[in-house]
C-alpha positions as a Markdown table, in Angstrom:
| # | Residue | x | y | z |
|---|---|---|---|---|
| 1 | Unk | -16.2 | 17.7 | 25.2 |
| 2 | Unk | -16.3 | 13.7 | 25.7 |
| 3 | Unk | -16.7 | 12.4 | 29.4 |
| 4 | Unk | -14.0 | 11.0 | 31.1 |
| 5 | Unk | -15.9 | 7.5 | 31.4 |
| 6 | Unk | -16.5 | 8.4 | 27.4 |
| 7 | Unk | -12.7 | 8.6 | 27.0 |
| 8 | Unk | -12.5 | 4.8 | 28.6 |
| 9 | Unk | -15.5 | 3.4 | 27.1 |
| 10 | Unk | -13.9 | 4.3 | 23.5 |
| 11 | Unk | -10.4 | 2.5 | 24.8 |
| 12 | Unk | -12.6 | -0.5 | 25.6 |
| 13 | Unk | -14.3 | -0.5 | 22.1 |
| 14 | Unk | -10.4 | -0.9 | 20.5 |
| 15 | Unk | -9.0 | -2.8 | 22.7 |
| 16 | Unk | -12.2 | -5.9 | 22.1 |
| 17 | Unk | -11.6 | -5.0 | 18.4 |
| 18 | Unk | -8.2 | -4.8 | 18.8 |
| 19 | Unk | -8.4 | -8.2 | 21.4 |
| 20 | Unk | -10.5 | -10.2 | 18.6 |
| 21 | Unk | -7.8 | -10.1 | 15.5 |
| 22 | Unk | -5.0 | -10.6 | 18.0 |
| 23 | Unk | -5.9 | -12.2 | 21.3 |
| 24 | Unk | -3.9 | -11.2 | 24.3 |
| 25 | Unk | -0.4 | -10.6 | 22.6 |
| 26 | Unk | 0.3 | -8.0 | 24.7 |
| 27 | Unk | 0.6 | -10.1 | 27.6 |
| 28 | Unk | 3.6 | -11.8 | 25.5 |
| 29 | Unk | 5.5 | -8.5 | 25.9 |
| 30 | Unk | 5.2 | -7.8 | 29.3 |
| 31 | Unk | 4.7 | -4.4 | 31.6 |
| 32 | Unk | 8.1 | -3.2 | 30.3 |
| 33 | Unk | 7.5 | -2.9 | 26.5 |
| 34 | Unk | 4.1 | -1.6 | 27.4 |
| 35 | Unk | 5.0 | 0.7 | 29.4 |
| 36 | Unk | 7.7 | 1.7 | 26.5 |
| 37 | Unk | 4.9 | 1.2 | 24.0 |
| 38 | Unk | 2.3 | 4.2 | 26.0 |
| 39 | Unk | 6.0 | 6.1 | 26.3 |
| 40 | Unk | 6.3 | 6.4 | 22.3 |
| 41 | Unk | 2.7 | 7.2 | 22.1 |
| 42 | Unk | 3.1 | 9.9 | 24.4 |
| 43 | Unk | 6.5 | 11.1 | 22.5 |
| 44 | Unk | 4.1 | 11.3 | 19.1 |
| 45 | Unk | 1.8 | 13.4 | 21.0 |
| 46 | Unk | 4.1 | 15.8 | 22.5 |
| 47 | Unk | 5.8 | 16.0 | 19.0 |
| 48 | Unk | 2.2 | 17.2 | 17.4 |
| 49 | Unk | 0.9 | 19.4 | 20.2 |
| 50 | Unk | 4.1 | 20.9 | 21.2 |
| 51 | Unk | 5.5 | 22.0 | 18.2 |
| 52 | Unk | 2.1 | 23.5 | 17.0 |
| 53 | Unk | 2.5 | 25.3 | 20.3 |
| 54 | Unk | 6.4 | 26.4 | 19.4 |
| 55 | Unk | 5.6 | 27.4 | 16.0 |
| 56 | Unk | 2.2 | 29.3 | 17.3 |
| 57 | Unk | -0.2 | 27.1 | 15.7 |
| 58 | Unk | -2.8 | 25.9 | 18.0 |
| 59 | Unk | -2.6 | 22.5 | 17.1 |
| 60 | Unk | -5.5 | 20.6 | 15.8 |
| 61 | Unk | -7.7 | 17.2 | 16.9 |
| 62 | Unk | -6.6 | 14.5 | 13.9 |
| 63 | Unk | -7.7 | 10.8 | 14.0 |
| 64 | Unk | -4.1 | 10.2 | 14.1 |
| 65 | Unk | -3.3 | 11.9 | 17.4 |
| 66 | Unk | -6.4 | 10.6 | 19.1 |
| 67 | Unk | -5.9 | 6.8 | 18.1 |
| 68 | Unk | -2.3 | 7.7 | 19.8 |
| 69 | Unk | -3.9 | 8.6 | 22.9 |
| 70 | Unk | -6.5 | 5.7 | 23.1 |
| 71 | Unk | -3.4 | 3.7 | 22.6 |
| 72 | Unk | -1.6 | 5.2 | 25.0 |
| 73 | Unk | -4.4 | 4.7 | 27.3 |
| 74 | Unk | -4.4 | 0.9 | 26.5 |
| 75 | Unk | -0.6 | 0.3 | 26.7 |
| 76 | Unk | -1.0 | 1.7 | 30.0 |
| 77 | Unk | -4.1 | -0.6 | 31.1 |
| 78 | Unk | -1.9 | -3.4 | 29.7 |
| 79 | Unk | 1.1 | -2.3 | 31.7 |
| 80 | Unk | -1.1 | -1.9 | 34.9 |
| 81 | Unk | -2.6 | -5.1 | 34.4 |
| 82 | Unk | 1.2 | -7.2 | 33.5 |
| 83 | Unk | 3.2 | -5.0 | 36.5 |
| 84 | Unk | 0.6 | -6.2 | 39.0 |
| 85 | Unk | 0.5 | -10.0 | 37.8 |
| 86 | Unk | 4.5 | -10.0 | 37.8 |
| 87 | Unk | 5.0 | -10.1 | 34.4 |
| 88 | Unk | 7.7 | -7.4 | 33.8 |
| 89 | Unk | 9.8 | -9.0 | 30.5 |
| 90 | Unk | 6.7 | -10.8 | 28.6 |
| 91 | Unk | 5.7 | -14.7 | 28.6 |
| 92 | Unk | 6.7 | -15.1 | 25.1 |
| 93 | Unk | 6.1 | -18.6 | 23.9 |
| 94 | Unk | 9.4 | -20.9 | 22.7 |
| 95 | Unk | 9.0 | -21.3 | 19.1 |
| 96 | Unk | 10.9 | -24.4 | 17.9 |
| 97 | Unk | 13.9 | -24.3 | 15.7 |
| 98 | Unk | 12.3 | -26.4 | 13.3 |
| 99 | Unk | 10.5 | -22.9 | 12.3 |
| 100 | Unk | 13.9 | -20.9 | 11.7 |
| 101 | Unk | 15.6 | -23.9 | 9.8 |
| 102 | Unk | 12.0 | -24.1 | 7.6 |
| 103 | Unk | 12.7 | -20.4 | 7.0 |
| 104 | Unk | 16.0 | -20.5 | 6.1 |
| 105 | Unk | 15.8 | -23.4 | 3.8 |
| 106 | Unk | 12.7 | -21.9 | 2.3 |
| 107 | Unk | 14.9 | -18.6 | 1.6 |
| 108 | Unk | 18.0 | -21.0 | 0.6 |
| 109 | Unk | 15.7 | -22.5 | -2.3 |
| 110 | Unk | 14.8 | -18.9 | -3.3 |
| 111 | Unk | 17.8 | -17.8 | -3.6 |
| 112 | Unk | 19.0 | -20.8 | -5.9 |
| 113 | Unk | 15.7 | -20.2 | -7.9 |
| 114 | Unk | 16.9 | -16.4 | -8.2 |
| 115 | Unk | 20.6 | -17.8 | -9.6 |
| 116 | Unk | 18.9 | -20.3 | -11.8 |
| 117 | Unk | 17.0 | -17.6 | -13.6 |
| 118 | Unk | 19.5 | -15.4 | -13.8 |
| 119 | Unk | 21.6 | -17.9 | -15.6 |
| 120 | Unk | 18.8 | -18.8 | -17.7 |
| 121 | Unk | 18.8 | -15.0 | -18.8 |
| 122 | Unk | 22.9 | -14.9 | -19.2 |
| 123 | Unk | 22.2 | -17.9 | -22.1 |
């Protein structure tokens, strides 16, 4: 059986690998969709052990359920960490509409593309 400190030393590990591909995007969210976040990790976990437990099946140690529990752990540490520096609904940056119209007009092109060949098919 793995040390409590173990336990924390493991969360640490994925949260730097974790913190290296995508920075500190959590902090975008805020404490309430991390809090939300540990929540559904939690929900996966009772879902696994409880109906093993139901359906008398002691239920078993997967990857799967422990990554959900290091996460939960994490989304917790980043709700701890967002709920004590105020930051309840996230600090998402603006993004500028020139994004969403570049988007749409890229889709708009597409679609004409997608017409074009299809008349080119019909001939």
């Amino acid at each position: 059986m793995p040390e409590q400190s173990e336990v924390f030393e493991k969360c640490l590990e994925i949260n730097e690998d974790r913190s290296a591909a995508y920075g500190d995007v959590w902090r975008n969210y805020g404490a309430v969709s991390n809090l939300l976040s540990a929540a559904r990790k939690v929900d996966r976990l009772m879902e696994t052990w409880w109906d093993g437990l139901i359906n008398g099946t002691a239920p078993g140690i997967h990857k799967d359920a422990l990554d959900d529990a290091y996460d939960a752990i994490n989304y917790l540490a980043f709700f701890i960490r967002n709920a004590t520096d105020g930051n309840f609904t996230g600090e998402r940056p603006e993004r500028p509409d020139a994004n969403v119209v570049e988007i749409r007009d890229g889709y708009e092109r597409r679609m004409r593309l997608v017409d074009l060949l299809d008349t080119a098919k019909d001939v």
